[in-house]
C-alpha positions as CSV (number, residue, x, y, z in Angstrom):
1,X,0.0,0.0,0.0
2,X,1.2,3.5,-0.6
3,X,2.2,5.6,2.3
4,X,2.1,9.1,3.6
5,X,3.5,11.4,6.2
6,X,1.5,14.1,6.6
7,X,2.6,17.3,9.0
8,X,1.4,20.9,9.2
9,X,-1.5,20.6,11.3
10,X,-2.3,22.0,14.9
11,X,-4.1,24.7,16.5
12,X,-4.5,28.3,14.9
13,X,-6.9,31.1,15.4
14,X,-9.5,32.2,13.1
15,X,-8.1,34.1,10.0
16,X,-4.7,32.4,10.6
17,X,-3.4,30.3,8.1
18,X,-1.4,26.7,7.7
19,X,0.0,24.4,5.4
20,X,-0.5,21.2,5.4
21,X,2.5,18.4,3.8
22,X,2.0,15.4,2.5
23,X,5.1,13.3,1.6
24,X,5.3,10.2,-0.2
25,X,6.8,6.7,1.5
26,X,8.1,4.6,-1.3
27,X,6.8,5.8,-4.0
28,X,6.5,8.7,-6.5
29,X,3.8,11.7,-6.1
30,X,4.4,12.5,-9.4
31,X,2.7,9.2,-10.9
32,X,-0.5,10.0,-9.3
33,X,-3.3,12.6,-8.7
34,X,-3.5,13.7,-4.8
35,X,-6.5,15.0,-3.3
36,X,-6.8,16.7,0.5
37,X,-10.0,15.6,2.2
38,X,-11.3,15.5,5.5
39,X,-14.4,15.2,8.0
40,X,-15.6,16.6,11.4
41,X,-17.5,15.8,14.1
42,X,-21.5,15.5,12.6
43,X,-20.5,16.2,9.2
44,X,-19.8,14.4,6.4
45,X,-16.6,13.1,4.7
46,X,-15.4,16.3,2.5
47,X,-13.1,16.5,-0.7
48,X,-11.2,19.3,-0.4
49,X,-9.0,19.9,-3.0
50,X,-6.8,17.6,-5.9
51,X,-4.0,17.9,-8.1
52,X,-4.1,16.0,-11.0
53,X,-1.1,13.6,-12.5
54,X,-2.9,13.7,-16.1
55,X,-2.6,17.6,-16.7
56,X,-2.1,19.5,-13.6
57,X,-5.6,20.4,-13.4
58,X,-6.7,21.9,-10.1
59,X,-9.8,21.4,-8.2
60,X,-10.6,23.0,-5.2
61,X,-15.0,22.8,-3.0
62,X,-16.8,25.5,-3.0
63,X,-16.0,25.8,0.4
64,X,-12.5,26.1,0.2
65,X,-12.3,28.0,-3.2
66,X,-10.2,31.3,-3.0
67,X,-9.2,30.1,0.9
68,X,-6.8,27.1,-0.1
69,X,-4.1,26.1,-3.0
70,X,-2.9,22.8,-3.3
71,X,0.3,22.5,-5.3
72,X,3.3,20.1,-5.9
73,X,6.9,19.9,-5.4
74,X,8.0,16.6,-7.1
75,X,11.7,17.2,-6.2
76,X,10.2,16.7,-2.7
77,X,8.0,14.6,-3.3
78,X,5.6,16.1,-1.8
79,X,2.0,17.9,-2.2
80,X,1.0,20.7,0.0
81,X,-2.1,22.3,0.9
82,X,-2.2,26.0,1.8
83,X,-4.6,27.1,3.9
84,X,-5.6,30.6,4.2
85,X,-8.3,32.9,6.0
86,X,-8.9,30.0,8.3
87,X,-12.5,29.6,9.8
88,X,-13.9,27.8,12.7
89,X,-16.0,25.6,10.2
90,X,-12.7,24.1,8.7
91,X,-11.8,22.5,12.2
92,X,-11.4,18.8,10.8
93,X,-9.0,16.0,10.4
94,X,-7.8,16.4,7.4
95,X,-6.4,13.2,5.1
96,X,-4.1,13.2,1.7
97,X,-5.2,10.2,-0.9
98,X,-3.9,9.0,-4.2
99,X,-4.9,7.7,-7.1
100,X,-3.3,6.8,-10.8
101,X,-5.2,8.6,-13.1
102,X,-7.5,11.7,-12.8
103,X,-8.8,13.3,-9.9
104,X,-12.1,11.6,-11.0
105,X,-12.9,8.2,-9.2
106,X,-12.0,6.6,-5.5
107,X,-9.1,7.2,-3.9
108,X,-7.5,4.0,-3.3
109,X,-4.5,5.0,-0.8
110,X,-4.9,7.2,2.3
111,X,-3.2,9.1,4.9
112,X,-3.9,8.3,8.6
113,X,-5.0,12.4,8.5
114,X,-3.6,15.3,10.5
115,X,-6.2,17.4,13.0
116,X,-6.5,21.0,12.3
117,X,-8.0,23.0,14.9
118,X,-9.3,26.8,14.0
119,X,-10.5,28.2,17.3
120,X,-9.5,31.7,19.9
């Protein structure tokens, strides 16, 4: 199974921002798209954000649009997501996935996630 280590999480206060690292464990990013999801208490399993290995595409929720940007460093090998204008409503754990392909279809590989807490 591929492997991550994730990092960049913790506590920040509203409007702050973090960045969020995911690096690959035996194998190569740059083979595969990467998407940043997550879930909190109550709510739903979210996709945040997803690079694509096909053609670099972007995608990004509405919720996150103009907020986040997820980008790549395949010298790295690593994928990032930056996280800005923080708000109390992105409090989650937060999870990197991977997939050969598009950013369309399941995620076969996963994270073990990284908690992000936006509170005063």
């Amino acid at each position: 199974q591929l492997q991550f280590v994730e990092s960049g999480g913790g506590l920040v206060q509203p409007g702050g921002s973090l960045r969020l690292s995911c690096a690959a464990s035996g194998f190569t990013l740059d083979y595969y798209s990467i998407g940043w999801f997550r879930q909190a208490p109550g709510k739903e399993h979210e996709g945040v954000s997803c690079i694509s290995s096909s053609d670099g595409s972007r995608y990004y929720s509405d919720s996150v649009k103009g907020r986040f940007t997820i980008s790549r460093d395949n010298a790295k090998n690593t994928v990032y997501l930056q996280m800005n204008s923080l708000k109390p409503e992105d409090t989650a754990t937060y999870h990197c996935a991977a997939r050969s392909g598009s950013c369309s279809g399941p995620f076969g590989s996963w994270g073990q996630g990284i908690l992000v807490t936006v509170s005063s």
